[in-house]
C-alpha positions in Angstrom: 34.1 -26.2 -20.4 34.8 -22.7 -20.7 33.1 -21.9 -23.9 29.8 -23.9 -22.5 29.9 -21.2 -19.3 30.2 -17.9 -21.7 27.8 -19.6 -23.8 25.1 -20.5 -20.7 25.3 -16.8 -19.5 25.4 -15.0 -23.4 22.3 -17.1 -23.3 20.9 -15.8 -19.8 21.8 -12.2 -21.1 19.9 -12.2 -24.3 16.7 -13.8 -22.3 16.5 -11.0 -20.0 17.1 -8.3 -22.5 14.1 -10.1 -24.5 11.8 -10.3 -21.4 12.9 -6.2 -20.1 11.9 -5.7 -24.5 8.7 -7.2 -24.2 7.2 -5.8 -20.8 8.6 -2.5 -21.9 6.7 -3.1 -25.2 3.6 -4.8 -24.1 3.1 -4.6 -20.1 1.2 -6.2 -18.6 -2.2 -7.1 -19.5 -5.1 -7.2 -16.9 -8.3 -9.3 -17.2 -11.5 -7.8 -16.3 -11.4 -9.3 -13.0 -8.3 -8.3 -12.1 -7.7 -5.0 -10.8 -4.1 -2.6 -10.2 -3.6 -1.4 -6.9 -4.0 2.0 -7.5 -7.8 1.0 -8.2 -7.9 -0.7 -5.4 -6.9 2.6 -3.8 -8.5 4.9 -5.7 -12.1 3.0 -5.0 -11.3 2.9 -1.5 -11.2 6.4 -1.1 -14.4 7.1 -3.1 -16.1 4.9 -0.4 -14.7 6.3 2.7 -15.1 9.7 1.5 -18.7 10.9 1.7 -18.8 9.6 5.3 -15.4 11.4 6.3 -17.0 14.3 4.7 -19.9 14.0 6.6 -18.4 13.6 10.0 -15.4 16.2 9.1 -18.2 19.3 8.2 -21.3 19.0 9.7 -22.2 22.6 9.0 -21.0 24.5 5.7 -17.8 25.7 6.1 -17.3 29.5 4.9 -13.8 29.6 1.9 -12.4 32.3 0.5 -10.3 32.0 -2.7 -6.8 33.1 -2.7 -4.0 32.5 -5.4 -0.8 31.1 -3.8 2.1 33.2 -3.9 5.9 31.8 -3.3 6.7 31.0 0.5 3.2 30.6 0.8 1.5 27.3 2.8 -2.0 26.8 4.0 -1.2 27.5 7.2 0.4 30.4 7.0 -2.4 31.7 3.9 -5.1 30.6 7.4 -3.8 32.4 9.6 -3.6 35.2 7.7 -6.9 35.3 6.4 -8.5 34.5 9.9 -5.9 36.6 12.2 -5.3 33.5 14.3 -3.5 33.5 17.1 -3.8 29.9 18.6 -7.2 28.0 19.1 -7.5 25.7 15.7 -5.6 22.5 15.5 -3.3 22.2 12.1 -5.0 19.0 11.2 -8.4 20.4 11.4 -6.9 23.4 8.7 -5.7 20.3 6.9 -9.0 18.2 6.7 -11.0 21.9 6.1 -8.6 22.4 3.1 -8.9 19.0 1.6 -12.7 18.8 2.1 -12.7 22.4 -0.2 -10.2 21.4 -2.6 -10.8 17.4 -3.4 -7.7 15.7 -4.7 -5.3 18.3 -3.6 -2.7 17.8 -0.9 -2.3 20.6 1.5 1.2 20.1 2.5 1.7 20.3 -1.7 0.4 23.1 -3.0 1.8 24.7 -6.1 2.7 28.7 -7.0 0.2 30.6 -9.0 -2.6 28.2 -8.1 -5.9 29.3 -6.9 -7.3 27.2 -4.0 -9.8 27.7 -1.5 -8.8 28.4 2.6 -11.5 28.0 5.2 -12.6 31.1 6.8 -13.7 30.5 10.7 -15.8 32.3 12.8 -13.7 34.2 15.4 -15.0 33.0 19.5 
């Protein structure tokens, strides 16, 4: 009885070493129909976009371009640029950055990159 138990789970081991080989090896393969998540994502975002766009910036916005420096973070490059005091919300400097620099996250932005910061009109 013994040997049957080491030889039921050697057996179990080997099959899941073979199955980890083989999706490591050859993944998984989509149809045409069938579509990842991050597709599903990604497509979702290219729809919604345009209008957010739209309804986010309804006039041009006015950038400058400034190259990040260490300790730097869009707020604090904003502020600077704009000598603000208090008056514009950090998520509309947020949604300003991202509708200037598409595909970039403004609460990751990396040293030594150039991006562009929105400039506003001082009231």
């Amino acid at each position: 009885m013994e040997l049957l138990k080491k030889l039921a789970l050697t057996a179990l081991i080997i099959l899941f070493l073979i199955s980890i080989m083989k999706d490591l090896t050859e993944g998984v393969v989509f149809t045409d129909n069938q579509a990842t998540v991050a597709d599903q994502i990604e497509e979702k975002k290219q729809e919604e976009s345009p209008s957010k766009k739209e309804k986010a910036n309804p006039q041009k916005l006015k950038a400058v371009e400034r190259k990040v420096e260490p300790g730097d973070t869009v707020l604090s490059i904003v502020e600077e640029i704009n000598q603000l005091n208090e008056g514009i919300s950090i998520q509309k400097i947020q949604d300003d950055f991202k509708i200037l620099n598409p595909g970039s996250d403004p609460n990751n932005i990396q040293v030594d990159t150039s991006y562009l910061f929105p400039i506003y009109d001082q009231e």
